[in-house]
N, C-alpha and C positions, 0 to 999 in steps of 0.2 A: 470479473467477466470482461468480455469484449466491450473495449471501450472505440465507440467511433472520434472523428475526429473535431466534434464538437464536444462529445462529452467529455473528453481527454481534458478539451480545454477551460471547463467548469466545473468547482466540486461541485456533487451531484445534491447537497445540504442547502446550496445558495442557487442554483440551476431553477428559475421561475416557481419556488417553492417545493417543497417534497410533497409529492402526489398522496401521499398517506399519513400525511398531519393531519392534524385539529386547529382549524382556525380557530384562535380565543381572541382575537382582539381583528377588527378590519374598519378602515376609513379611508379619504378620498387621500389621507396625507399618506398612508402605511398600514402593515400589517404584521400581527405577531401567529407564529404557532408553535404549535407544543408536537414534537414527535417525539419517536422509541422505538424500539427492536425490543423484544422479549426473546432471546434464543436456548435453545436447548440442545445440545447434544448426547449422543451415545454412541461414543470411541472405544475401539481394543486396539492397543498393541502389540507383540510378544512377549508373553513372559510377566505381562501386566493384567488383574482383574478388569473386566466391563466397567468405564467411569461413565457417568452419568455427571454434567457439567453446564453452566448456564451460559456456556458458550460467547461470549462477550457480549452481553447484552448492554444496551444503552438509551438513554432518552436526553433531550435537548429541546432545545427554543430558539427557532430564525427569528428574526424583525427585520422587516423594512420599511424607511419612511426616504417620501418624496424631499430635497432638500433645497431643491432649485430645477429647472426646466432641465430634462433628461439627466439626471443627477440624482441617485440613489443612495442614501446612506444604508449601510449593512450589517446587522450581529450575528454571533449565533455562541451560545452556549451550551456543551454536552458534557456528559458527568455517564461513566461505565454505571452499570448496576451487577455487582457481586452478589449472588446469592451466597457461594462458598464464604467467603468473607465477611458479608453482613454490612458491607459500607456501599457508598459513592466515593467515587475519584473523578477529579476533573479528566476528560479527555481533551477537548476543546473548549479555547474563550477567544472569539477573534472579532476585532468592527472593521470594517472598510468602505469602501464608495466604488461605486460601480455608475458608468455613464459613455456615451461613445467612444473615453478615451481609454476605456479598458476599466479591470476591476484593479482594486487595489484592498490585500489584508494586509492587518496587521495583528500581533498577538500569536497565542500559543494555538499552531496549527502543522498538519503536515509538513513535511518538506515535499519541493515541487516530483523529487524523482521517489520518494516513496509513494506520493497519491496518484501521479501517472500510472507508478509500477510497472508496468510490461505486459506481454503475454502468456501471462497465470492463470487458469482460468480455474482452478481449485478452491470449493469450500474451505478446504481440508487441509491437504496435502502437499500443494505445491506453491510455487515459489523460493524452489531450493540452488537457484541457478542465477539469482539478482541479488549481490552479493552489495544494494546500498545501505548507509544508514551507518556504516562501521563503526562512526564515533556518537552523532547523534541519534542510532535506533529509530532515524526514519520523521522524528517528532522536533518542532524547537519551541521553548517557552517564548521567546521574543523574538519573532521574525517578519518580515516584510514581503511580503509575493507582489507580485503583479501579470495580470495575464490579459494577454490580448487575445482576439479571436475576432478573425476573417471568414469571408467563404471558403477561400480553401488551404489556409494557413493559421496558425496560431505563436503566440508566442507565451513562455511561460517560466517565471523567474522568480529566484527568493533571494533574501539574503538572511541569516541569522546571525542577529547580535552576541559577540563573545562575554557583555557585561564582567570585564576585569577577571576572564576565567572561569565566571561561575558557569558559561554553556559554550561547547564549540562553536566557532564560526564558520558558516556556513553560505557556500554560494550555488547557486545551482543555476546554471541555466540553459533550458528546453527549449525546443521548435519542433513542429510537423507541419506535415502539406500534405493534401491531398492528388495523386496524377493517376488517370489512365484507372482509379474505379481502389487504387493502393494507399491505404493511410500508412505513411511513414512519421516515425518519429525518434528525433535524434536528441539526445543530450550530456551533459558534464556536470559531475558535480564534486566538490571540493569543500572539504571538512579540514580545518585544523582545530588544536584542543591543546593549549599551554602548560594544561594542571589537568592531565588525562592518568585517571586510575590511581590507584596506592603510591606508584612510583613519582607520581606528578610529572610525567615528562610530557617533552612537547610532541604529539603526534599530531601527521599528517595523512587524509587521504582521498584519492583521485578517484573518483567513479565514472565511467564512461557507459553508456548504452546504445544500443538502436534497434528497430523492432518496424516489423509491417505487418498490419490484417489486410486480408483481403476478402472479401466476401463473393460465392459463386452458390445466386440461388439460395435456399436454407441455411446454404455451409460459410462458415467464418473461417476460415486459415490464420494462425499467425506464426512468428518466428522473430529471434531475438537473440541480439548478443549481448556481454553485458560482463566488463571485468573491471577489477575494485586493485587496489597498490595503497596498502595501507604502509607506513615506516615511521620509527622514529629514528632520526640523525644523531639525536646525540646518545641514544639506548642502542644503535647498534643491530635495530631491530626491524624485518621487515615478512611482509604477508600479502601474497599476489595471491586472487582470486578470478575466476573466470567462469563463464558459464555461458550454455545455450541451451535456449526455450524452444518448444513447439509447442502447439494446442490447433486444437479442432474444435469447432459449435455443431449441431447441429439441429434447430428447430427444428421439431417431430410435427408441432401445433402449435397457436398461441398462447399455451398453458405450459409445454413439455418443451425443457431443454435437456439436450446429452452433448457431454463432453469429453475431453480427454485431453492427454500433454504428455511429452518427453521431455525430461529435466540433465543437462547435463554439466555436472561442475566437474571442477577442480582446483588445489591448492597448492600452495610452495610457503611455507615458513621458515623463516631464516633469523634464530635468534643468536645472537652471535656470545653474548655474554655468559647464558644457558647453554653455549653448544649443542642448539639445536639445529637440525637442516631435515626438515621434512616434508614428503609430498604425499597427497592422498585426492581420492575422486570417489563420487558418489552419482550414481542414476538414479531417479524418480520418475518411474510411469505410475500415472493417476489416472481415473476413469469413476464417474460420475452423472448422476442428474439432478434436475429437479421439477416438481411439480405445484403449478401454483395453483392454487383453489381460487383466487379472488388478487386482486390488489394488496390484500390487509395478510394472506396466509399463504405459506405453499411449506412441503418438506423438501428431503432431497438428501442424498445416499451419496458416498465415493469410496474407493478401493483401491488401496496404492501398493504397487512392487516397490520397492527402496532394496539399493544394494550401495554399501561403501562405506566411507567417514567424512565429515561436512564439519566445517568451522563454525558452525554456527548461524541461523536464519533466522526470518520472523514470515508469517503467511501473513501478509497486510487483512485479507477478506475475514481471519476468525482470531486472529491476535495469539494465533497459536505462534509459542517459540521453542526455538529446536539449540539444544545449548553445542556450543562451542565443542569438538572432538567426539560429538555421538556417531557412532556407528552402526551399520544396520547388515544381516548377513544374509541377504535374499527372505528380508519380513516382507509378511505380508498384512497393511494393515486396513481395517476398514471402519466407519464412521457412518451415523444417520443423522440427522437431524432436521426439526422443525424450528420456521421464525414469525414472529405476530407482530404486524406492523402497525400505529398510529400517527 
């Protein structure tokens, strides 16, 4: 959802606690708590029965202890909960410090341009037009951030260790500012991967973005560009992506959000070994709300036109991914679901 320009610059897991934990542990040194999402969906597609899905539910555990005068040491560990499956997987394990001179993670967590993301504002459906993450899927096991945050500026950066091959390397680095009432925010991010896929080849790829909300009144505007040049040099091989975002907020009440977004990509594939050269483009208009009963519950419905052929995405908000060359011929799809917070 609409991210302002402080929250942009904090995940929302380490941002003065999550509002809907369970303190289990508090002293004058630090504090532990236990949270979770329980999610539930019920999605149609065409051509597909009603799924019933547990929609990427998860739970985890912040700490934080004092370690010196304005100087915060910081964890957090989360683990998905599968019903389908029947297990836990780790999502996140990260520590850092946090104090005037900015925060610092370390460990397996976002990258900085997946957990900004843009302007998506779909449960469901969209985010078919942020074409990051090409090599590392948005996540790294071993990586470094660091973000700063001003009144009216922020800075925010990673880097992911390649560890001899075993994970791409990864740089990312973000800024916004606030002018005139408009959060802007600008970034670059760069993935290479020495021993990427079956083939083991070296791949390389550039992610660029930019994106402004503006808010007038209840209403949130935003809008976004956002294109990806993934290639390998010595495969021969190359995949330009591109896309632009819109979305709309609209506060009804303090309980009632409505939304919506126009998604617009495009691709160019150029394998040369394969003798391929192909292009394709896909729209995604989504439109949704949702209702919160409480802090701890709310549901919330969306409904999306999709028309074209997509390389491939992932919706950061529901962990829904969309595989590589699906096409879609004027579906029309739509989804409900409820989440129970601690």
């Amino acid at each position: 959802m609409k991210k302002t320009l402080l929250a942009v610059a904090i995940p929302a897991v380490l941002a003065a606690g999550n509002v809907n934990a369970f303190e289990a542990f508090s002293s004058d040194e630090g504090a532990v708590e236990v949270y979770g999402q329980l999610r539930t969906t019920l999605a149609k597609e065409p051509n597909k029965d009603l799924e019933l899905k547990d929609g990427s539910s998860r739970a985890g555990i912040n700490a934080n202890y004092s370690i010196a005068e304005g100087v915060e040491a910081l964890a957090t560990l989360e683990y998905s909960i599968s019903f389908d499956a029947d297990a836990l997987k780790n999502r996140l394990g990260y520590f850092g410090f946090t104090g005037d001179f900015g925060t610092v993670y370390l460990g397996k967590q976002y990258n900085t341009a997946s957990d900004l993301w843009g302007p998506s504002e779909g449960y469901f459906f969209g985010g078919s037009a942020i074409p990051q993450g090409a090599l590392s899927g948005g996540k790294h096991d071993s990586s470094i951030r660091y973000i700063y945050n001003a009144d009216s500026f922020f800075v925010d950066v990673s880097y992911g260790l390649p560890e001899d091959d075993k994970n791409p390397e990864i740089v990312d680095v973000f800024g916004g500012f606030s002018v005139s009432g408009f959060d802007v925010t600008l970034g670059v991010a760069k993935e290479e991967h020495n021993a990427w896929g079956e083939g083991k080849l070296k791949v390389e790829d550039l992610f660029r973005t930019a994106w402004v909300y503006k808010s007038v009144g209840d209403f949130t505007f935003g809008a976004g560009y956002a294109a990806s040049t993934t290639e390998s040099k010595t495969g021969n091989r190359e995949v330009e992506r591109s896309g632009i975002t819109t979305s709309v907020q609209y506060n009804v009440a303090d309980h009632i959000l409505v939304y919506g977004g126009a998604e617009f990509s495009e691709y160019e594939a150029n394998f040369v070994p394969e003798t391929i050269d192909q292009k394709g483009d896909a729209t995604n208009f989504y439109l949704g709300g949702h209702y919160k009963f409480n802090q701890y519950f709310r549901v919330y419905s969306e409904v999306a036109f999709v028309d074209g052929t997509t390389l491939g995405f992932e919706n950061k908000e529901s962990d829904m991914k969309v595989k590589a060359g699906s096409s879609a011929d004027s579906d029309v799809r739509y989804a409900i679901g409820a989440r129970v917070y601690w």
